[in-house]
C-alpha positions, 0 to 999 in steps of 0.5 A: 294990237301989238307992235311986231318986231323989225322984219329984218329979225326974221327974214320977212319982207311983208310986215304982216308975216312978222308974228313976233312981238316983244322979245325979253330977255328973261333976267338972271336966266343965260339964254332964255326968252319970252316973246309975245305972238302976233295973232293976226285973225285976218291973215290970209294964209293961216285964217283962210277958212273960218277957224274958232283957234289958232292954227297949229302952223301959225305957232310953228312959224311963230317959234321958227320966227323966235329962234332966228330973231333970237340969234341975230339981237341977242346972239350977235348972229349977223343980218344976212346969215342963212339959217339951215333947219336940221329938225323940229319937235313938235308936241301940241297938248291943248287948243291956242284960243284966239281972244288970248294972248300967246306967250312962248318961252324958249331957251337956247342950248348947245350953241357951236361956235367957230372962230368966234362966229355961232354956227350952230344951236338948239332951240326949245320953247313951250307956248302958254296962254295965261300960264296954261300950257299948248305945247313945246316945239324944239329945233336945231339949225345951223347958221352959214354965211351967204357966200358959204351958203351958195357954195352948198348949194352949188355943190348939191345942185352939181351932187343932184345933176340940176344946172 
């Protein structure tokens, strides 16, 4: 079984909803990665059926996990920064089998910086099993500080009447 990643690097608490392992930096390459996906064929929410493939959904959260752990070991994005999701892309073109394992490549673009604080960057990525490809996610978010964060929402909630 693979050893996941420190659940801090995504936002889980639970370790079994970590599904990144072993993050790399791809070398001579700025801003490109590969990582390893956890398949957890016990996991209550993903397999609560019987399935002979990974879930699609199980891949999604797998990327979203890789860009936020991305930013915070290899962007210098700092723990407890709120992540907003602007948009995602998403293309399934073949079946994720369940006895193989799942790499996912991904690179990171046009990252916004503000007094030298990241603020923003695009994210795209393909999964592959032995070197076979499943498909391409690509994404966009925003990353506040939390204290900009409550501000937001306080403003939005105050926009939508809510207490």
């Amino acid at each position: 079984m693979l050893k996941r990643i420190d659940g801090k690097y995504v936002h889980k608490i639970n370790e079994r909803n970590v599904l990144i392992a072993d993050i790399r930096k791809k070398p001579g390459q700025d801003d490109c990665y590969d990582a390893e996906m956890v398949s957890d064929m016990e996991h209550p929410f993903f397999f609560e059926h019987p399935l002979d493939h990974i879930p699609a959904m199980m891949l999604v959260e797998t990327g979203r996990q890789l860009g936020i752990a991305i930013a915070h070991l290899f962007l210098d994005v700092p723990l407890g920064t709120m992540f907003a999701t602007q948009s995602f892309d998403i293309r399934f073109t073949d079946f994720a089998e369940t006895r193989t394992q799942v790499i996912i490549s991904a690179s990171v673009t046009d990252k916004k910086y503000r007094r030298g604080e990241l603020l923003h960057l695009r994210m795209d990525g393909h999964f592959s099993q032995n070197s076979r490809p499943l498909g391409r996610m690509g994404g966009t978010w925003s990353m506040l500080k939390p204290e900009i964060w409550k501000r937001y929402r306080r403003h939005e909630q105050w926009k939508k009447g809510i207490e």
